[in-house]
C-alpha positions, -999 to +999 in steps of 0.1 A: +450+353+435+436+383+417+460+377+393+459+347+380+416+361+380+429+381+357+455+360+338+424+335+330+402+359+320+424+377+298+430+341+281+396+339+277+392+369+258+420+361+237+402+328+227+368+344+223+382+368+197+401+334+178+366+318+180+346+350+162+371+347+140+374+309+131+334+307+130+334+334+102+356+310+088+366+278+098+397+270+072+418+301+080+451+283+088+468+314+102+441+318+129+440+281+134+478+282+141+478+313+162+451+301+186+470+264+186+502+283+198+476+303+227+464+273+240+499+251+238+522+285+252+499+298+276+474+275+291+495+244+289+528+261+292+548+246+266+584+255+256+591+256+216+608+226+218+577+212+231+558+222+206+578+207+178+582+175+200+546+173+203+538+182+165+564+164+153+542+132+162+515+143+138+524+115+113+488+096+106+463+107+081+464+116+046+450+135+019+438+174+023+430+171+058+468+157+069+480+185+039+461+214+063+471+203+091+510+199+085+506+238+069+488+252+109+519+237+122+543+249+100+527+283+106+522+279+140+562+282+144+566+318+137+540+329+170+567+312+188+594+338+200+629+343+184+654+323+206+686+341+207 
């Protein structure tokens, strides 16, 4: 039990230190894809392939905002480990 204390609270520092970081400023894609691959990887548990499953959805929108997004998840790939 202690832990997986210390598992979540660990995770909560790690997204603390992403939030500090996205409030000094909110459209810094890199941090917005590294804290996207935190939550997806190790709260939710998902695989790589999940990931891109999952992202690979992401087809609605348009304009800058669709344009940002598609670049965090293109980024987002290379926090995901090597396979191989």
């Amino acid at each position: 039990m202690n832990s997986l204390v210390g598992f979540f609270t660990a995770q909560k520092t790690k997204l603390a230190e992403f939030a500090g970081k996205l409030l000094k400023n909110p459209r810094a894609v890199l941090e917005r894809a590294a804290l996207e691959v935190l939550i997806a990887r190790e709260l939710y548990g998902l695989s790589l392939e999940d990931w891109q499953h999952l992202t690979g959805t992401f087809t609605f929108g348009g304009g800058d905002s669709k344009a940002e997004l598609d670049e965090i998840i293109r980024q987002s790939l290379a926090f995901w480990p090597k396979a191989g």
